[in-house]
C-alpha positions in Angstrom: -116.1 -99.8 64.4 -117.0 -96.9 61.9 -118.9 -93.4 64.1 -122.0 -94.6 62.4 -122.3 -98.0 63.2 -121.2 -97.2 66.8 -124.1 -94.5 66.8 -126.7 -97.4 65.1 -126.0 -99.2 68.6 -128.2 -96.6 70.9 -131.5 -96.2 71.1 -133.6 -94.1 73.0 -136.1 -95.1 74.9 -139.5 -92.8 76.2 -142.0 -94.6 78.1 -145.2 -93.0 79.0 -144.9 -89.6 77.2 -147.8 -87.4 77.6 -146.8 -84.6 75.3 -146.1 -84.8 71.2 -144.0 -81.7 71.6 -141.7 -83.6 73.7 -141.7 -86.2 71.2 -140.5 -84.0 68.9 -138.0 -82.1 70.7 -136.4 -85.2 71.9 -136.1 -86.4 67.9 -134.1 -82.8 67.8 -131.9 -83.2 70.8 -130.9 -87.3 69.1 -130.6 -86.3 65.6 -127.8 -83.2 66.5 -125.6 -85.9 68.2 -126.2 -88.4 65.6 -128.5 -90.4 67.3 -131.5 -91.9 65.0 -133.3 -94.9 67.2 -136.4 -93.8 69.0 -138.7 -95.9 70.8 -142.2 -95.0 72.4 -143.3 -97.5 75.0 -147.1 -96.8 75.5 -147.3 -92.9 74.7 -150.9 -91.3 75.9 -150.3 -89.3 72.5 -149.7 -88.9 69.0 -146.8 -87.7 66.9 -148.7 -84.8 65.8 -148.2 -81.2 64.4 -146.9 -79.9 67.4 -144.0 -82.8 67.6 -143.0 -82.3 63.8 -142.4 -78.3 64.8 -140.4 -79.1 67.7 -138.7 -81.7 65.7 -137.1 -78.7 63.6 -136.0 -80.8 60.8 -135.9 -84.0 62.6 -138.7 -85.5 60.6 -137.1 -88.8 59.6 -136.5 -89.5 63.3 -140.4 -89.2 64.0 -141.3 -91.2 60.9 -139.3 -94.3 61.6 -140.6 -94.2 65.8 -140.5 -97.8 66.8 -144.0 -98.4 68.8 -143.9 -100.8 71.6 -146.7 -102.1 73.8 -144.4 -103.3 76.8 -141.0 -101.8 78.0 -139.2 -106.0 77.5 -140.4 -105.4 73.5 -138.1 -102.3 73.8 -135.3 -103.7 75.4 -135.2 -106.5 74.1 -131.7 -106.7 71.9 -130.3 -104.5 74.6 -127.4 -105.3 76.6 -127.3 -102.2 78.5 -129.6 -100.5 79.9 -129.2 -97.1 81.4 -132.8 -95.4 83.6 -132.8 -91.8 83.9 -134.6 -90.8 87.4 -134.2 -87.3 89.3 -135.8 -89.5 92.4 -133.8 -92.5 94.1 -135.6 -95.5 95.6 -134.8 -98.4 98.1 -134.3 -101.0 95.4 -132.9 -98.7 92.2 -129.8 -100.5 90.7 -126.5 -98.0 91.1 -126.9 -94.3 90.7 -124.1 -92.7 88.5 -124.1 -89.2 86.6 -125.0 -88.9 82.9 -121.3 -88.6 82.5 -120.0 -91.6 84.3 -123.5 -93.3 82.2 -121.6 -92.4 79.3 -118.8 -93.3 79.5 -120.0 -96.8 80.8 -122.2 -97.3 77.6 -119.4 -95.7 75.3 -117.5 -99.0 76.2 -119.8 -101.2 75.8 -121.0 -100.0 71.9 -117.1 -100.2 71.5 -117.3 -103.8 71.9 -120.3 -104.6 69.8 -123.6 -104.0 72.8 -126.5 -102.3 72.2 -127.3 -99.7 74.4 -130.7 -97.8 75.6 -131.1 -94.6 77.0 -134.2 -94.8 78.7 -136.9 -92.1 79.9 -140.2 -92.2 82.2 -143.2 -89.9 81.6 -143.3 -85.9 82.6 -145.8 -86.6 85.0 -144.2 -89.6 87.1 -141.4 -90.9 85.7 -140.2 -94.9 85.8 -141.7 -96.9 88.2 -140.3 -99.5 90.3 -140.4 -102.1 88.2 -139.2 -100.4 84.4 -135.6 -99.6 87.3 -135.6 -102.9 87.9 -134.5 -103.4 84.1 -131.8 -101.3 84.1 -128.0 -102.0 84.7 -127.7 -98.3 86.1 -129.8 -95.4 87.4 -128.7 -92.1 86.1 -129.4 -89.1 87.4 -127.7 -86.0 86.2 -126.3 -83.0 88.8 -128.1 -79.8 89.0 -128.9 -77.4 91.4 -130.1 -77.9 94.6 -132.2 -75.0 94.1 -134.3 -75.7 91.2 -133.8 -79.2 89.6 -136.3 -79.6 87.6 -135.6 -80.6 83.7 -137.9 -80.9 80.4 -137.9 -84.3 79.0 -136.5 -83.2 76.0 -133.7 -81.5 77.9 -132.5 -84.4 80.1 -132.1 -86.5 76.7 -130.3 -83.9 75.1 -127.8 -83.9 77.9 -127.8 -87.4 78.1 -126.8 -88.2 74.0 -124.3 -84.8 74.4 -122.1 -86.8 76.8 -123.0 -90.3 75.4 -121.3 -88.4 72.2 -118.7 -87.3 73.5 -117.6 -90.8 75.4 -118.0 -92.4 72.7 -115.5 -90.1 70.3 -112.9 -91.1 72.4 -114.2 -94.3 73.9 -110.9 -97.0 73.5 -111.8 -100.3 71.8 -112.8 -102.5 74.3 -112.1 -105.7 75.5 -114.8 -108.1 73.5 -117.3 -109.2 75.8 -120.3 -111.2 74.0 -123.0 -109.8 76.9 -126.5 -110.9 76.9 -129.6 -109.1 75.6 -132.4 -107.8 77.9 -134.3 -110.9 76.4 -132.1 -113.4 77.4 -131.8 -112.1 80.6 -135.9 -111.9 81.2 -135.8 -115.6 80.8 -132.5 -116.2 83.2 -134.5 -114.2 85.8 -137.9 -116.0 85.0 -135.5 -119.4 85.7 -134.8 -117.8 89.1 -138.6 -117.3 89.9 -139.0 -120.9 89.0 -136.5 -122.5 91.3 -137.2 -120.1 94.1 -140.7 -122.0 93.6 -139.0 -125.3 93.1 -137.6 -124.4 96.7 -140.1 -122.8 98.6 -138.6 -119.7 98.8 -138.9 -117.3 100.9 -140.4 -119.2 103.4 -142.6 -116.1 104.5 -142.2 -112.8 103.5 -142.4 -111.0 100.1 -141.0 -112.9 96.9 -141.5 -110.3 95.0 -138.9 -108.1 96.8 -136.4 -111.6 96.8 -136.2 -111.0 93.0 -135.9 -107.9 92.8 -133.0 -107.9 95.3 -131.6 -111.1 92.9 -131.8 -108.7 90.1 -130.2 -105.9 91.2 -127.5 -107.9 92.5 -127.2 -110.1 89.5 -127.4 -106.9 86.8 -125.1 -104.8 88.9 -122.4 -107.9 88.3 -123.2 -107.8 84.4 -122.4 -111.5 83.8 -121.5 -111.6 80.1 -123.4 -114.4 77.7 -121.4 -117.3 78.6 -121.8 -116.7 82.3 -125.3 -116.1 82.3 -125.5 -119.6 80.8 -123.1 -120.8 83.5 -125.8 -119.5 85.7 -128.6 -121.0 84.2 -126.9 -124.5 84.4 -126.7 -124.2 87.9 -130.6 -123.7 88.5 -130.9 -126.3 86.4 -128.7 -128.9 88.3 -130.6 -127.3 91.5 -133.7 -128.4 89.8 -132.9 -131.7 88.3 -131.9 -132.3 92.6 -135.3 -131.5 93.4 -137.1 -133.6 91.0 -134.8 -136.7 92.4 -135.6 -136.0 95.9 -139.3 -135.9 95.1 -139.1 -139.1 93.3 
């Protein structure tokens, strides 16, 4: 795989973004590690003025922005997603460093995946739910002191490693993995037969899910297994409609 084409295979992802100087800064940080895919997910502003300055040269970045209403429209040819959060939760998938992130995603570009890099707002970051959709959290070591990092500046730490992984990443194994969209629908299958089944009995099924998805996304079933997978509920579901007959 040629640098470019390996480079084509990233995207970065900012969701929620309240400032267009961020914007732009961010289109700096991607374009001087040869990074040119950037998605807004819902931004409360413009590409203005302000984010062509900070893009210092950037421009072409800014111009072809892909705009997305919903974070799944974003992901959705993904096949790894990577959530950068400075704050940890009871349900986050695994927490690695930017580094360890990198060198993760560098192997998975090597063997054809497209990976996204992906970034909450200034104010509040990703909730819950946009963690849920990740394969990793990332958060990246600083100072126990003072901790606190620019948008713009976590990204450009983020594709600087990413770069370097991936100028030494091996060639990889192949491994045909499925796309965030294909995996939406797998876990919309589970919703169904955890209906199907009456589960939980009591409790939350909300939080069943989520613990399904973390576990199930922290195995990273490639595409043949997640079809496997999806077989299964559906045997589990052809059982039910028998027994109801």
């Amino acid at each position: 795989m040629s640098g470019r084409k390996a480079f084509d295979r990233v995207r970065v992802v900012l969701k929620d973004t309240t400032h267009p100087g961020n914007i732009g800064s961010t289109a700096r940080a991607m374009k001087t590690m040869g990074i040119h895919q950037l998605y807004l997910v819902s931004p409360r502003t413009l590409i203005d003025a302000s984010s062509h300055a900070l893009a210092a040269g950037a421009t072409d970045i800014l111009s072809s922005a892909v705009f997305c209403n919903t974070l799944p429209e974003a992901l959705a040819e993904c096949t790894q997603v990577f959530a950068f959060s400075a704050r940890r939760r009871d349900l986050s998938p695994t927490f690695i460093t930017a580094r360890v992130a990198a060198e993760t995603a560098a192997t998975n570009i090597t063997a054809d995946g497209e990976v996204a890099l992906l970034f909450g707002g200034e104010r509040s970051g990703l909730t819950n739910e946009d963690m849920g959709r990740a394969g990793y959290a990332v958060e990246i070591p600083t100072s126990s002191e003072y901790f606190s990092l620019n948008l713009s500046q976590a990204v450009q730490i983020a594709v600087y490693e990413l770069r370097q992984a991936l100028t030494k990443a091996p060639r990889a194994p192949q491994r045909d993995m499925p796309s965030q969209m294909q995996m939406e629908m797998f876990f919309t299958h589970c919703q169904e037969v955890l209906d199907n089944v009456n589960m939980p009995k009591r409790g939350d099924g909300g939080l069943l899910l989520a613990r399904l998805r973390r576990l199930i996304t922290r195995a990273e079933p490639d595409a043949a297994e997640t079809r496997m997978l999806r077989g299964v509920l559906r045997a589990v579901q052809r059982r039910i409609m028998r027994a109801d007959k």
